[in-house]
C-alpha positions as CSV (number, residue, x, y, z in Angstrom):
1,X,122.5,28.7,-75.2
2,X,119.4,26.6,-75.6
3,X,117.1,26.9,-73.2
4,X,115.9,23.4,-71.5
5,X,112.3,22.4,-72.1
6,X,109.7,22.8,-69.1
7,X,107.6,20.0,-69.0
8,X,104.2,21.8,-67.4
9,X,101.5,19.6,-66.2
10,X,98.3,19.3,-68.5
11,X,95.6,21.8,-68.4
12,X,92.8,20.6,-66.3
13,X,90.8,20.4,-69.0
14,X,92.9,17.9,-70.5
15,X,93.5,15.6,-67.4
16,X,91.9,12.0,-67.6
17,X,88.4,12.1,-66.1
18,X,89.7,9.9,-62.5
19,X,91.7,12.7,-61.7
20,X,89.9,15.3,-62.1
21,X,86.6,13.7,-60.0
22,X,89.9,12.8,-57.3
23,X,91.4,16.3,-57.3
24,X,91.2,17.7,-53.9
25,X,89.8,14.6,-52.5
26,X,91.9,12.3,-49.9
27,X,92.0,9.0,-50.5
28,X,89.5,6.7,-48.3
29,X,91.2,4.2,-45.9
30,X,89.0,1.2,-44.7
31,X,88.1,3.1,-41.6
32,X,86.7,5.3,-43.9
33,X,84.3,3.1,-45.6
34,X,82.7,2.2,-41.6
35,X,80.3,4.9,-41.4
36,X,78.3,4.2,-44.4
37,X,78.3,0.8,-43.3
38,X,76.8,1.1,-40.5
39,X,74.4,3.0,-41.5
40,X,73.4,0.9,-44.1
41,X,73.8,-2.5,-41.5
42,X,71.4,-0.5,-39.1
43,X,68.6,0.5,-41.8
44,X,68.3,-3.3,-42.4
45,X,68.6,-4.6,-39.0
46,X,65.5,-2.6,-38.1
47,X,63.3,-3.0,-41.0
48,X,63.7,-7.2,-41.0
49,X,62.8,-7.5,-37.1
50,X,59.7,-8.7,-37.2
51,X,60.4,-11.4,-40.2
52,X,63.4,-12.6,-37.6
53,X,61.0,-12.9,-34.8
54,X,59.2,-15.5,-36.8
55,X,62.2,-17.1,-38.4
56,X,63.8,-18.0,-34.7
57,X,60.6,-19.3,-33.5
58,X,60.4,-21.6,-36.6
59,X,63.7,-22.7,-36.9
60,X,63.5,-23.6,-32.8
61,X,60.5,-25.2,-33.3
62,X,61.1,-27.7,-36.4
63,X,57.7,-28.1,-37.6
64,X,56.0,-25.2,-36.6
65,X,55.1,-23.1,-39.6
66,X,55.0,-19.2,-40.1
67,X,51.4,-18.8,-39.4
68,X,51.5,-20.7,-36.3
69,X,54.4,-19.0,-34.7
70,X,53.2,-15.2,-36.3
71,X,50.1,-16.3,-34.3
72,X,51.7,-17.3,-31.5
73,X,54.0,-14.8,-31.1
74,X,51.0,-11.9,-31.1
75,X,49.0,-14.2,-28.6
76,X,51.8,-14.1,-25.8
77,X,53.1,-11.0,-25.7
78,X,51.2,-8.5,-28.2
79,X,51.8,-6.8,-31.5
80,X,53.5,-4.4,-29.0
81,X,55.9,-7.8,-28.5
82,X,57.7,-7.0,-31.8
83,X,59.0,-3.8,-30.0
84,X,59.9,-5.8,-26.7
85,X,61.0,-8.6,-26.9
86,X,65.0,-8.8,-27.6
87,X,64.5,-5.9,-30.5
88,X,67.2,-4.0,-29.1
89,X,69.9,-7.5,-28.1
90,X,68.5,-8.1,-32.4
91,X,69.4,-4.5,-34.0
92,X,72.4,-4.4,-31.8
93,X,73.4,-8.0,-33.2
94,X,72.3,-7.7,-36.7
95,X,73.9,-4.0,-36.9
96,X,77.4,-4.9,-35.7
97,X,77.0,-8.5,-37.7
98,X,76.3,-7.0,-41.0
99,X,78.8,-3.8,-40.6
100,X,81.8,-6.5,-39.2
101,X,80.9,-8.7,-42.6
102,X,81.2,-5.7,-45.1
103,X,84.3,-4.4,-43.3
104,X,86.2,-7.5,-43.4
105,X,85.2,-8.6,-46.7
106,X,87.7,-6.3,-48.7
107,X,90.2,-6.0,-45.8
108,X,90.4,-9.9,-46.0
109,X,90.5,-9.8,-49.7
110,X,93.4,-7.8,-50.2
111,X,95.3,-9.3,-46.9
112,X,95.2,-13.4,-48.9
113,X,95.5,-12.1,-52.5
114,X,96.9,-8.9,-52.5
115,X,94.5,-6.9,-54.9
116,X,91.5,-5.1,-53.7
117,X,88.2,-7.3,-54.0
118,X,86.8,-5.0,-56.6
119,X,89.6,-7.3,-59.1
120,X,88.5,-10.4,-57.2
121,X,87.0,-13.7,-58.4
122,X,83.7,-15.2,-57.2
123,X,85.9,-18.1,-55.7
124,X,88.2,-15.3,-54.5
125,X,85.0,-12.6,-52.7
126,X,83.1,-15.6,-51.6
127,X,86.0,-17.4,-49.1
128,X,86.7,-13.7,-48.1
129,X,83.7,-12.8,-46.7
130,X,83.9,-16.2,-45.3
131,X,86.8,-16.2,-43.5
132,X,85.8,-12.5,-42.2
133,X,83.1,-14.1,-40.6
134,X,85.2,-15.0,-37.3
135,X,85.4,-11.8,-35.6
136,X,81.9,-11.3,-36.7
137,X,80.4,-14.3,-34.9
138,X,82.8,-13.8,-31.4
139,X,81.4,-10.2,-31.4
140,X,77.4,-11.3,-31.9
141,X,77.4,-14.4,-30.2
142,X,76.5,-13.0,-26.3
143,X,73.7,-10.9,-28.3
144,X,72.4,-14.0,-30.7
145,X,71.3,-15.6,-27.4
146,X,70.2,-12.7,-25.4
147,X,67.6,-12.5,-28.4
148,X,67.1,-15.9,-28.7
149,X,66.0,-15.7,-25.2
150,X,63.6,-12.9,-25.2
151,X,61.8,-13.8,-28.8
152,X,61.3,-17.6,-27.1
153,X,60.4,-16.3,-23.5
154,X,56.6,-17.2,-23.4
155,X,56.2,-17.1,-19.9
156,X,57.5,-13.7,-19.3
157,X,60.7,-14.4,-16.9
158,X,62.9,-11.9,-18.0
159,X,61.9,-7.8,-17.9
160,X,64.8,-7.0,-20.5
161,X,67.9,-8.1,-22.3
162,X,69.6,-7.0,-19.3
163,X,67.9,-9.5,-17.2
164,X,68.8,-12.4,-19.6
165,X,72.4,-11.6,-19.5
166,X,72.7,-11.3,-15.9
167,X,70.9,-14.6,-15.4
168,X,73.0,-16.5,-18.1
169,X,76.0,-14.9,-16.6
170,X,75.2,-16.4,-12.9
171,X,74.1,-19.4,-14.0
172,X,76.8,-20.5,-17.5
173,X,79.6,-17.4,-16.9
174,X,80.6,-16.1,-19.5
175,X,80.9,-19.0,-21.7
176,X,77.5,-18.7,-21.2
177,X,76.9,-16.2,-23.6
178,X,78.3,-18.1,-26.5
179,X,76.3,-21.1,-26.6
180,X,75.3,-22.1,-29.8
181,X,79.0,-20.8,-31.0
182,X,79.7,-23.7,-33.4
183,X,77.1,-23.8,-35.2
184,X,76.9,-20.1,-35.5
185,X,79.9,-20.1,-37.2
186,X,79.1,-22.6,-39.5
187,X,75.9,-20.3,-40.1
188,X,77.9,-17.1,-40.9
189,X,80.7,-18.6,-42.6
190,X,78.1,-20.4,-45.5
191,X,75.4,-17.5,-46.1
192,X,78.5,-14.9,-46.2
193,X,80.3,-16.7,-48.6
194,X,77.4,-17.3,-50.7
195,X,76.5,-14.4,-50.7
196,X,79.8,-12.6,-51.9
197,X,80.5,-15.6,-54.4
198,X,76.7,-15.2,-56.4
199,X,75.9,-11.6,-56.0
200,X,78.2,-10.2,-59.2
201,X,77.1,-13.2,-60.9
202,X,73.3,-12.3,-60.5
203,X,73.9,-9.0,-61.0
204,X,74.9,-9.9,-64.9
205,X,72.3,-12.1,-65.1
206,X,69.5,-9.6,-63.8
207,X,71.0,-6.9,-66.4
208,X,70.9,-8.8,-69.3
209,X,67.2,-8.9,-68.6
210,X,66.6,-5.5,-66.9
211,X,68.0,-2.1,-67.1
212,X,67.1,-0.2,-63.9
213,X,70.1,0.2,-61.6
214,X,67.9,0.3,-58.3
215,X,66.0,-3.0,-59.6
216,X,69.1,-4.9,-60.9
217,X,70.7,-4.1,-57.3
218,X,67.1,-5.5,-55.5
219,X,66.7,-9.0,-57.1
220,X,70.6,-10.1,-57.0
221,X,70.7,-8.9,-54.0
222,X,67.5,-11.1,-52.9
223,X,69.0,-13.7,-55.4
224,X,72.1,-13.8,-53.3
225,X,70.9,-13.8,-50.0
226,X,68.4,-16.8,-51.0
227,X,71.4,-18.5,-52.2
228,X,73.1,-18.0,-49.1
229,X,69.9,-19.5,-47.2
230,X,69.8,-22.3,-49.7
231,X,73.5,-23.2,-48.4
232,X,73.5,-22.8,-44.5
233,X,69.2,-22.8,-43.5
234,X,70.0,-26.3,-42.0
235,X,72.9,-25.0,-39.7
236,X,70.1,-22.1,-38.5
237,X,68.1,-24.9,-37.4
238,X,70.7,-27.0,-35.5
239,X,72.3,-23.9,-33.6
240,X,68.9,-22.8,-32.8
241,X,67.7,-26.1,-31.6
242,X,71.3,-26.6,-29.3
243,X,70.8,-22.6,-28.4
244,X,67.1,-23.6,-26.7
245,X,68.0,-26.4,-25.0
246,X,71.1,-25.0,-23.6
247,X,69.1,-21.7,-22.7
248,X,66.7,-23.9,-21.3
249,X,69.3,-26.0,-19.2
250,X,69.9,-22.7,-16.9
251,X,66.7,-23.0,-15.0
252,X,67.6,-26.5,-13.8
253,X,69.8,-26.0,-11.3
254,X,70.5,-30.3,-11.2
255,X,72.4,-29.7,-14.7
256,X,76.0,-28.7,-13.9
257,X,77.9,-25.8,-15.3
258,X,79.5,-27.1,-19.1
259,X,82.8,-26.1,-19.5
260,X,83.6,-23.0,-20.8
261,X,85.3,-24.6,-23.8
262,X,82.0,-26.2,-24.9
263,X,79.9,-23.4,-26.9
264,X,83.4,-24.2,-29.5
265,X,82.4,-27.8,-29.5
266,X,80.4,-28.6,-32.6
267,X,79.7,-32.4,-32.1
268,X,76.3,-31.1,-30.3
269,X,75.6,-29.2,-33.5
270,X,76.5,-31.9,-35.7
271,X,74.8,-34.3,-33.6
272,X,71.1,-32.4,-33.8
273,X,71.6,-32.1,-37.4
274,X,71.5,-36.0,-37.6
275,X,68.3,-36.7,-34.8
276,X,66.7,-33.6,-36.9
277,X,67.6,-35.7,-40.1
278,X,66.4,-38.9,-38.8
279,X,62.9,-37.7,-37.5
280,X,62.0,-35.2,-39.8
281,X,64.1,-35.7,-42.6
282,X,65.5,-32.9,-45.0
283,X,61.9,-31.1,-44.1
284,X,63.2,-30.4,-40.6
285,X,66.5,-29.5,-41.6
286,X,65.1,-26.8,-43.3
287,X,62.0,-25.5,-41.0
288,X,61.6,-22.0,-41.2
289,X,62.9,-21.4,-44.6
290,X,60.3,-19.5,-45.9
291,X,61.0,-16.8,-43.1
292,X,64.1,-16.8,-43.3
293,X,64.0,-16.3,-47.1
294,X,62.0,-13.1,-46.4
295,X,64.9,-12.4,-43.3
296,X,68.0,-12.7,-45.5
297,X,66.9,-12.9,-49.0
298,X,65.2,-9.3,-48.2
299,X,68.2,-8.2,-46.2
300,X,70.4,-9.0,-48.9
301,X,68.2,-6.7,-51.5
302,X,68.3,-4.0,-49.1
303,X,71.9,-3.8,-48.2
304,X,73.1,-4.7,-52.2
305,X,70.7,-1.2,-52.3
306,X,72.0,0.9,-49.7
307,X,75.5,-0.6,-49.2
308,X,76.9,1.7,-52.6
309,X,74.8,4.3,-52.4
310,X,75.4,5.4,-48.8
311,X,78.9,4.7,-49.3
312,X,78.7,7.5,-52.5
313,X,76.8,9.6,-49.9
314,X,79.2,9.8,-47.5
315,X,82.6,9.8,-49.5
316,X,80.5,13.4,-51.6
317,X,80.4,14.4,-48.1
318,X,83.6,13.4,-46.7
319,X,85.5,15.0,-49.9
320,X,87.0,10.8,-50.8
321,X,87.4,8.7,-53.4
């Protein structure tokens, strides 16, 4: 009788080169992917501090420009300051905001179109990382305005970030702590998206020009992140603007509690952006731009950097793929 023919699998040698680098690996779950996120989120949160300091008095101050409020800053409360005042409430903010934003992005991706974001459009990335902005904002919003707080406290009130919360919380509630909620959406939901929709395309511009790896990631990710400030630097202005005022509002004890539906009203947000419009014009709509352009057009260069890299990092480590 004729014996049937085994069909043995290939010799490794001749396996396709995907599964041989995924052999013995696990496959990585989004979970997975959190680590290196962080990691990367934190790096940036830390080294852009001081360039937010000066981008939140600027943009609270419409008119005031980088060298006045640099100066400022130093004058009240010290080069030490940058350490002091609402560093940890900003790390803490910028560190969960960032890691929430890269997290969501592909898990949003796949959840409307059903393909990993890797296969994405620009159209398709950029209303992703938009949309994965929600959770973002609900979870920074409490530490946006402790910072805000402790960078605009010139008369030294508070002794911490503990402090602030306690006295919003006896004075607002809880809805205290998202003032300015609105407007921060609006915020997160137009540099995000901007930021996912340009940065592939920047990336083929930049290396048709350039052939480094580390410096192609640096200017689209700067590109980018300046696009994203191009799109939403006005709504940084309004929230910050509402956020002051309201902030300010809890040391008058004549002002009654708002309600704690009102941080999701935006016709105070809406409303600033037209007096801001109508004083200052366009100018004051974007105050503080240059700052911020160093705040987020650097942050973007630094996480388009360390976002990949610490995520190939970790996976060699972890034994993924």
């Amino acid at each position: 009788l004729r014996q049937p023919t085994l069909h043995s699998a290939p010799p490794v040698e001749q396996r396709p080169p995907a599964e041989m680098a995924a052999a013995g690996k696990r496959k990585a779950t989004s979970v997975d992917t959190l680590p290196p996120i962080c990691g990367g989120a934190f790096v940036t949160s830390v080294v852009m501090y001081p360039a937010d300091v000066v981008r939140a008095i600027c943009m609270s101050n419409p008119g005031t420009g980088a060298g006045a409020a640099l100066k400022g800053f130093v004058e009240a409360h010290g080069v030490m300051g940058f350490v002091k005042q609402g560093l940890v409430a900003e790390v803490t903010r910028a560190s969960i905001s960032r890691a929430i934003k890269f997290f969501m992005q592909p898990i949003v991706h796949r959840a409307i179109y059903n393909k990993p974001e890797t296969q994405g459009t620009p159209i398709s990335k950029g209303l992703a990382g938009a949309i994965g902005t929600v959770p973002e904002v609900i979870a920074i919003s409490p530490l946006e305005n402790i910072k805000l707080a402790a960078q605009l406290d010139k008369e030294g009130r508070f002794s911490g970030s503990a402090d602030i919360a306690r006295h919003i919380m006896k004075t607002r509630g809880f809805g205290g702590l998202m003032i300015g909620y609105a407007g921060m959406q609006v915020r997160q939901c137009l540099w995000t998206g901007g930021f996912f929709l340009t940065l592939d395309w920047y990336k083929g511009q930049v290396a048709s020009v350039c052939s480094n790896k580390l410096a192609q990631d640096v200017l689209s990710g700067f590109a980018a992140g300046a696009t994203g400030i191009a799109m939403n630097c006005w709504t940084d202005v309004c929230r910050s603007v509402v956020q002051k005022k309201a902030l300010a509002d809890t040391f008058d004890p004549a002002i009654p509690r708002p309600s704690m539906m009102e941080p999701l009203n935006p016709v105070p947000f809406f409303a600033t952006a037209g007096e801001i419009m109508s004083a200052r014009g366009l100018t004051g709509l974007y105050s503080g731009v240059g700052p911020k352009m160093v705040h987020l057009g650097g942050s973007g260069a630094i996480l388009a950097v360390l976002m990949p890299r610490f995520k190939t990092m970790w996976f060699d480590a972890m034994g993924l793929y």
